[in-house]
C-alpha positions as CSV (number, residue, x, y, z in Angstrom):
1,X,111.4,215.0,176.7
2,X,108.9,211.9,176.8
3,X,105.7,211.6,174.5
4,X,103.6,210.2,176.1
5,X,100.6,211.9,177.9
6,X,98.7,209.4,179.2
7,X,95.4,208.0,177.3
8,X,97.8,208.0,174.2
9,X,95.2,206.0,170.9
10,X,98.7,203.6,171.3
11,X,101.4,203.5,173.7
12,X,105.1,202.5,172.7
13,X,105.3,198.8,173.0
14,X,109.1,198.1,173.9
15,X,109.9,198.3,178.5
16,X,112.2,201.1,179.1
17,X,111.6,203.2,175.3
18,X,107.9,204.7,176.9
19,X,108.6,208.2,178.5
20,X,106.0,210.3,180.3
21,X,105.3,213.8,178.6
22,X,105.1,216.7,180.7
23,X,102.2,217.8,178.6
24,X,99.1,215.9,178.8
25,X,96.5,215.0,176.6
26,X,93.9,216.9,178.1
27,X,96.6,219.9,177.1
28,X,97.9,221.0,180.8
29,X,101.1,220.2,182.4
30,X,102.1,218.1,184.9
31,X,105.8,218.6,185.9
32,X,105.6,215.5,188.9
33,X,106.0,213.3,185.5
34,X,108.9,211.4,184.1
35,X,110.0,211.5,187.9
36,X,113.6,208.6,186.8
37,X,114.2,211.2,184.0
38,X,114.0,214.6,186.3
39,X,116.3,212.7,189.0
40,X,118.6,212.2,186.6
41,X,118.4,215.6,185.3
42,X,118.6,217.2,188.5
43,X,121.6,215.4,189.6
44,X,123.5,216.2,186.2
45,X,123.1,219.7,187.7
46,X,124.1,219.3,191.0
47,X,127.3,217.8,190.0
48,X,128.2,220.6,187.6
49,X,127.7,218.6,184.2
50,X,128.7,221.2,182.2
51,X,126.7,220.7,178.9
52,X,122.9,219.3,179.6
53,X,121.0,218.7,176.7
54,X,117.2,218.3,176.1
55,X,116.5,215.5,173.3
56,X,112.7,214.7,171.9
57,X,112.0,211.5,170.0
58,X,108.5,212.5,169.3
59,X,106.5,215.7,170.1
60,X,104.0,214.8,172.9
61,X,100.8,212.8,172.1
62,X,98.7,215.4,172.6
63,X,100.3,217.7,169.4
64,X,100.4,214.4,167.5
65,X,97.7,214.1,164.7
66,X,97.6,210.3,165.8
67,X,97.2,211.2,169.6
68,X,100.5,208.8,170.0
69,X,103.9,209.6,170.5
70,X,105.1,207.2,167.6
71,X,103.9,206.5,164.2
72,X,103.4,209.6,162.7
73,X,104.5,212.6,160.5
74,X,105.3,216.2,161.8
75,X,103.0,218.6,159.9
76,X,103.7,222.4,159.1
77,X,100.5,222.9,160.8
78,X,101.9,221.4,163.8
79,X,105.2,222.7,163.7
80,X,104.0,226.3,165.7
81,X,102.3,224.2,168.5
82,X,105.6,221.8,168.7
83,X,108.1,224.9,169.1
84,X,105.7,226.6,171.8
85,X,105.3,223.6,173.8
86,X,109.6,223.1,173.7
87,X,109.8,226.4,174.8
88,X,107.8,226.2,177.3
89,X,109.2,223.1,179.1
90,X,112.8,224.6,178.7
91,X,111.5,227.8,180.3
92,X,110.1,226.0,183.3
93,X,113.2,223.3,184.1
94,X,115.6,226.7,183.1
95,X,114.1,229.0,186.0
96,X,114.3,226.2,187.7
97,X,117.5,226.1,188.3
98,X,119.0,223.7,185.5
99,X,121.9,225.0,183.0
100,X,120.4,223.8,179.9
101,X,122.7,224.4,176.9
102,X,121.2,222.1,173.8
103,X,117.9,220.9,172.5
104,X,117.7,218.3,170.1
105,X,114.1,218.6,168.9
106,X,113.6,215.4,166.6
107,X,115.5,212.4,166.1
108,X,116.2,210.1,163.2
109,X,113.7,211.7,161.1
110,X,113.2,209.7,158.1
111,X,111.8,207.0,160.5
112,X,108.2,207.6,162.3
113,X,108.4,204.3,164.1
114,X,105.1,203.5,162.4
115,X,105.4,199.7,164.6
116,X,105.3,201.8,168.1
117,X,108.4,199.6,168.9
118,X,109.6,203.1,170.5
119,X,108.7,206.5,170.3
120,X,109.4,208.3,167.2
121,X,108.1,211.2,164.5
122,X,109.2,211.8,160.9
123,X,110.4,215.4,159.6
124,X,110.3,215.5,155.9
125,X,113.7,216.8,154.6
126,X,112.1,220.1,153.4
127,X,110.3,220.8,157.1
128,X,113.3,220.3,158.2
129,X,114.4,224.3,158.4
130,X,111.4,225.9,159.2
131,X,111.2,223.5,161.8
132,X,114.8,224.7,163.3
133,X,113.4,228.4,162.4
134,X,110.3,227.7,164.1
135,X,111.5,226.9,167.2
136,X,114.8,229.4,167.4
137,X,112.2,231.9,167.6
138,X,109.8,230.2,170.0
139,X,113.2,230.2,172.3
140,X,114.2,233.7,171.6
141,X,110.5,235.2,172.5
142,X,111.1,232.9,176.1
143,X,113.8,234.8,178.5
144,X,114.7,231.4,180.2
145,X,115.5,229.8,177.4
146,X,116.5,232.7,174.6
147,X,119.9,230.8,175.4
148,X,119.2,227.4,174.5
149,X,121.3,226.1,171.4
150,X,119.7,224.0,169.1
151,X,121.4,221.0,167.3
152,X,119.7,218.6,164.5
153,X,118.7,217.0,162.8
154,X,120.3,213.6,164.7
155,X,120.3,211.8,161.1
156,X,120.6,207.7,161.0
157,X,122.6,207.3,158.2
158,X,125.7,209.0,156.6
159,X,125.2,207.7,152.9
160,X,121.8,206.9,152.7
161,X,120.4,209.8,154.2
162,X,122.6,212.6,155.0
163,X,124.1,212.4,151.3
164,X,121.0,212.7,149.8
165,X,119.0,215.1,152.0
166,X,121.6,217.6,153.7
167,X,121.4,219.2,150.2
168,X,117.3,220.0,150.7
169,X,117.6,221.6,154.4
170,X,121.2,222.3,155.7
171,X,121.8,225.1,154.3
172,X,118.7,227.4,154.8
173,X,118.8,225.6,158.2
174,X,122.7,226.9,159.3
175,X,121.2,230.2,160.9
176,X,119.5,228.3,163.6
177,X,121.9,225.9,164.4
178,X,124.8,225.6,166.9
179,X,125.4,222.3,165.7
180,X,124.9,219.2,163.2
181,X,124.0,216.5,165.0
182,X,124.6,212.6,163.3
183,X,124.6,209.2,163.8
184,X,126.3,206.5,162.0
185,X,123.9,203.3,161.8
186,X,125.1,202.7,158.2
187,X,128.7,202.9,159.3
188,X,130.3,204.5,157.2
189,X,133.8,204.0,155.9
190,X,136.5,206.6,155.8
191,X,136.6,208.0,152.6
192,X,132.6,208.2,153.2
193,X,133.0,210.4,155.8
194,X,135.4,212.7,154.3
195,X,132.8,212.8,151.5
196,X,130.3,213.3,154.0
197,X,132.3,216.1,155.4
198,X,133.2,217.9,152.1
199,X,129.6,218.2,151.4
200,X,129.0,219.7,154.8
201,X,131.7,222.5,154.1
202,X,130.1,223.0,150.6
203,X,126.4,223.7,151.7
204,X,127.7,226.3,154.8
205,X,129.9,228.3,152.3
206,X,133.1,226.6,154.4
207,X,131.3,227.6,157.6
208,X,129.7,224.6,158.8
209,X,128.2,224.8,162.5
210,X,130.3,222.3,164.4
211,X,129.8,218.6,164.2
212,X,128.3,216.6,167.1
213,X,128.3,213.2,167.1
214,X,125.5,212.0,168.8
215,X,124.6,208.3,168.7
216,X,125.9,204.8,168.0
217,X,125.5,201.6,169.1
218,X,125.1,197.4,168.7
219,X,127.8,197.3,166.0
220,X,128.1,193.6,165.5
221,X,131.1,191.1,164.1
222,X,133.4,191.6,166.4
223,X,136.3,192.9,164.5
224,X,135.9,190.8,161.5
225,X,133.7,192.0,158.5
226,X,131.9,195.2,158.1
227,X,129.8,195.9,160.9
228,X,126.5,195.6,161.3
229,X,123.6,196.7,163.7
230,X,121.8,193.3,165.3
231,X,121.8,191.2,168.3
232,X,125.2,190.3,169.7
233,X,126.2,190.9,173.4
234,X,130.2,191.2,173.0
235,X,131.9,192.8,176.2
236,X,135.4,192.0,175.1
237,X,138.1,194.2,173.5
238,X,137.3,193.0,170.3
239,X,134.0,195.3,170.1
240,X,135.6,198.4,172.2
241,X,138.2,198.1,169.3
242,X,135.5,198.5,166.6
243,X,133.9,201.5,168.8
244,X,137.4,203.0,169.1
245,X,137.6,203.4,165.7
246,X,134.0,205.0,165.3
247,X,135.1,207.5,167.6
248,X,138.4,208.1,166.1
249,X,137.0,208.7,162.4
250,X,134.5,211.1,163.3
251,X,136.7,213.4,165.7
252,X,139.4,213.1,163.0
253,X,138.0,212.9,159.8
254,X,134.4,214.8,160.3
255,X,136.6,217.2,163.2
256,X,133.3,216.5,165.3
257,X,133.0,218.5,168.6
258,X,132.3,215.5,170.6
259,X,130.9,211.9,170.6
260,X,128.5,210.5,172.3
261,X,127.2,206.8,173.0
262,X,124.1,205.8,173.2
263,X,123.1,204.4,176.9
264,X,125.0,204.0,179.7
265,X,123.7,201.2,181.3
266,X,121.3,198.8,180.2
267,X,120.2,194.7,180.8
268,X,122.5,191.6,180.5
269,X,121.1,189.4,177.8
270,X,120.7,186.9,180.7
271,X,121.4,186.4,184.7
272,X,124.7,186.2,186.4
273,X,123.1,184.1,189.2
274,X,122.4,181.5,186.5
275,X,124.9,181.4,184.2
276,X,128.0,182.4,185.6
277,X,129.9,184.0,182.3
278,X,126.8,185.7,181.1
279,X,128.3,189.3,182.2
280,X,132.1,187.9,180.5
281,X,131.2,186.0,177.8
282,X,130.3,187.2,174.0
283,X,127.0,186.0,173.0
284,X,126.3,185.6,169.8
285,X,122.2,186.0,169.7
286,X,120.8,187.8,172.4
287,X,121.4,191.3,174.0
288,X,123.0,194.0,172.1
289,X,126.2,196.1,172.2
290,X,124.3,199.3,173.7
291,X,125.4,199.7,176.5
292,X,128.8,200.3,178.4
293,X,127.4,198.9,181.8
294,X,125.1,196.0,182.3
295,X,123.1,194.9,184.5
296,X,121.6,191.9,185.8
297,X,117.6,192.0,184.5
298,X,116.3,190.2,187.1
299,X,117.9,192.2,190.3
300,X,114.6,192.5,192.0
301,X,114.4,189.2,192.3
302,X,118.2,187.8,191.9
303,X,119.4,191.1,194.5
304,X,122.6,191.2,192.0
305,X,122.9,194.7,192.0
306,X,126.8,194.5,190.3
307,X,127.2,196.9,187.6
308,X,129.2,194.5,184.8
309,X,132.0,196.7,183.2
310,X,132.6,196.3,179.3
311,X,135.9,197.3,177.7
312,X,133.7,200.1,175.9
313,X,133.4,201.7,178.9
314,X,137.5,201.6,179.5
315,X,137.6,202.5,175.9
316,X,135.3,205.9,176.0
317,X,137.1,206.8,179.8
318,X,140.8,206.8,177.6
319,X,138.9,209.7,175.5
320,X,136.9,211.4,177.8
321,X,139.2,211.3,180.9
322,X,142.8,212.4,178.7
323,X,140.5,214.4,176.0
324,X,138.4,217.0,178.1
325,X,136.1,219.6,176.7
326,X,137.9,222.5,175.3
327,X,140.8,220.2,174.3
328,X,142.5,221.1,170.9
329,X,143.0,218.3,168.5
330,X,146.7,217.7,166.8
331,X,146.5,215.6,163.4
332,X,148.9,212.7,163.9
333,X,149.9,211.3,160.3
334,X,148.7,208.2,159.7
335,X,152.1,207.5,157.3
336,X,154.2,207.5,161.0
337,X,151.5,204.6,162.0
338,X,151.7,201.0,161.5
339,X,148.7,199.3,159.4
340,X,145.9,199.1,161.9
341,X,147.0,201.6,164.3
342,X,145.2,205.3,164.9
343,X,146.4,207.6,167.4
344,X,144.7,210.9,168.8
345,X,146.5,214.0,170.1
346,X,145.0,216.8,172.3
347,X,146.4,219.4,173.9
348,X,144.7,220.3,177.3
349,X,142.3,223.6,177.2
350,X,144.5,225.4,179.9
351,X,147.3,224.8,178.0
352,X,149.0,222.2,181.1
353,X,149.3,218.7,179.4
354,X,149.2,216.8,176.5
355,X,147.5,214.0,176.0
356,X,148.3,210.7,173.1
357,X,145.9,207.5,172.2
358,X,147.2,205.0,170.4
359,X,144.4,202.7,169.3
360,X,145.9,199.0,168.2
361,X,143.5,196.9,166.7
362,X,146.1,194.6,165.1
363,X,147.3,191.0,167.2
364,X,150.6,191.9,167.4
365,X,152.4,194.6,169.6
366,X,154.3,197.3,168.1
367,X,157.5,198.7,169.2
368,X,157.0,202.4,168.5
369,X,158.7,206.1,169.5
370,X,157.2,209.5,170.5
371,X,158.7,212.3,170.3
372,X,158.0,214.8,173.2
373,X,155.0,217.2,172.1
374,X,157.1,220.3,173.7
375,X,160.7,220.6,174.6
376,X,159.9,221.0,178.1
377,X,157.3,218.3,177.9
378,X,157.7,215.7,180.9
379,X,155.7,212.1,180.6
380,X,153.8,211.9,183.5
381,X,151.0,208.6,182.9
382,X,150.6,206.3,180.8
383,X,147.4,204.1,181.1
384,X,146.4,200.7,179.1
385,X,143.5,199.0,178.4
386,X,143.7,195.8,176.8
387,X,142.3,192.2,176.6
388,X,143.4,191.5,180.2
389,X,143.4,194.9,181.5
390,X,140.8,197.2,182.1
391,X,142.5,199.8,183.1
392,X,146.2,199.6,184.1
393,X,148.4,202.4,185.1
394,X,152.1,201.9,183.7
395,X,154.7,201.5,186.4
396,X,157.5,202.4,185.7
397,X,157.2,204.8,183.3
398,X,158.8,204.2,179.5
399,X,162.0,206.1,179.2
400,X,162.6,209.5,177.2
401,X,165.9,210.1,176.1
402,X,166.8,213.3,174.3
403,X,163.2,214.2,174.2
404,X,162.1,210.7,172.0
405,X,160.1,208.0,174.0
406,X,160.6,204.1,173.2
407,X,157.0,202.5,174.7
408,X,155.8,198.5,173.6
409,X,152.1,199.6,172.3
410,X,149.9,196.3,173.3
411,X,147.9,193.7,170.7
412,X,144.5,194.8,170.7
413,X,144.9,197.6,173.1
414,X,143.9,201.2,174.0
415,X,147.4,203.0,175.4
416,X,147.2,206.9,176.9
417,X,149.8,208.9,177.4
418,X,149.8,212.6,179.1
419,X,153.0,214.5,179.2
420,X,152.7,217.9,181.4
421,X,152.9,220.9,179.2
């Protein structure tokens, strides 16, 4: 949901982060606006996406006491206006015809984006619940969207921010969420995160709403040192490794209901048609690891329409094609591992199938043995990804004997395996 209403006092400065607000400033709607966003939207529908989510940045320019959608500070003044005018563009897109289960209403809210570099709006830590509470009953007074979930409060930072501030809002906020929603731009180490997650399970009473990862990206380094957020484009295995791991600590350690990347597809760093390893290549100072497909920024006048596949993109299918919603997680002891190895177990919502990761991020391959999750258990597919493989289908298929199976797990590799139930 876009901020800008036209006329804004300043307009967000960086291509692609302006979005058109459905509210102008003149205080009507226009619902022909955002027209790439409602494609989009109306195509997640039509091809049964089963969870669609609303996300705001900034309330619209026209609620904004700086008449922009960036660079300033939600008020409790403005907090009434803010929840009417979400419920009432969830009301419209819901009777019209779009399954809308989440709204995120604020993002990243100890940042206003006072430089208009992209849209943004600070929440003080202690507006924080009566914004939640504000607009969980704005939703419950609107029969199209009474249904809506809400999920917040899409925090940065795990020790800088959530450490410090969960304690001011969380828990008079519980009531009105579904879901905490987090990022991880200070990327946190494990034992961080298990802190993070004992002091999410102390301020619910040991009833925390469900953890929802919802945003990382343009981790840098490339396996070596701790990671950082800057320029580097690096489409190798090397940075889907470092991702894997994200993804792995917070749906193990945090038990997170999902993760989610940031954007899907997004520019090379340069062109294809003029540098012919731009798309393959890791570039060390231009671009950024945000995306899992690239594209050429020039196709308009280059006509490379190619979409340029990272190994993130492999990475997130092993997860989301093995690890489908409804999935139940198995812990896998880390003591059964070798140093540098993760695994992730799920058994299938309908009960069928079992599906195993095994995350490598070591240089060596491991010899290693599964037992069978089930004593009827049957391996039916085993899938790598690795340096040289994107994704590779295993033919034939490792033996089992007496229910244990003996596989070779790759250097630097991503290796599924699904075993029918």
């Amino acid at each position: 949901m876009g901020g800008d209403g036209g006329n804004d006092t300043q307009q967000v400065t960086t291509n692609g982060s302006r979005v058109e607000s459905f509210l102008l400033r003149n205080g009507t709607y226009d619902w022909s606006r955002d027209h790439a966003g409602v494609t989009f939207l109306q195509k997640a529908q039509a091809h049964g996406v089963p969870f669609i989510t609303f996300f705001i940045n900034a309330a619209p320019s026209q609620i904004a006491d700086n008449g922009a959608a960036c660079g300033w500070n939600l008020t409790a003044v403005k907090t009434p206006s803010f929840a009417e005018y979400i419920a009432t563009v969830l009301s419209y897109w819901s009777s019209h015809g779009i399954d809308i289960k989440y709204i995120s209403p604020m993002n990243e809210p100890d940042n206003n984006r006072a430089d208009c570099g992209q849209e943004g709006m600070a929440v003080a830590p202690n507006l924080r619940a009566q914004a939640f509470s504000t607009i969980r009953s704005a939703l419950s007074n609107s029969s199209a969207a009474s249904k809506v979930n809400i999920i917040g409060d899409e925090t940065s930072q795990i020790t800088t921010q959530a450490f410090p501030e969960y304690p001011i809002w969380l828990a008079s906020a519980t009531p009105f969420l579904s879901n905490i929603a987090v990022h991880n731009y200070d990327y946190p180490d494990d034992q961080s995160l298990a802190t993070y997650y004992d002091l999410v399970k102390n301020l619910t009473n040991d009833k925390p709403p469900p953890v929802k990862f919802t945003e990382t990206c343009c981790s840098t380094n490339a396996g070596s040192g701790s990671s950082v957020f800057g320029a580097q484009y690096d489409p190798t295995m090397a940075n889907a490794l470092i991702v894997a791991r994200y993804v792995w600590q917070f749906l193990t350690i945090v038990q997170a209901q999902s993760f989610d990347w940031w954007t899907a597809v997004t520019d090379l760093p340069c062109s294809p048609t003029v540098n012919a390893s731009c798309a393959t290549a890791i570039n060390e100072t231009s671009g950024y690891n945000s995306g899992l497909i690239y594209i050429d920024p020039n196709y308009n006048q280059t006509h490379d329409y190619n979409l340029y596949f990272t190994k993130r993109a492999f990475m997130l299918k092993h997860f989301s094609y093995f690890h489908r919603p409804g999935s139940v997680r198995y812990d896998v002891s880390q003591a059964q591992l070798p140093d540098g190895v993760h695994a992730f177990a799920t058994k299938s919502a309908n009960e069928t199938s079992w599906s195993v990761l095994f995350i490598n991020n070591q240089t060596s391959p491991f010899n290693l043995t599964l037992q069978s999750p089930g004593k009827r258990s049957v391996l039916e597919r085993v899938v790598k990804t690795t340096p040289v493989d994107d994704w590779t289908t295993l033919q034939p298929l490792p033996r089992t004997v007496n229910g244990m199976t003996s596989f070779q797990l790759p250097a630097e590799s991503l290796l599924s395996m699904q075993y029918r139930a």
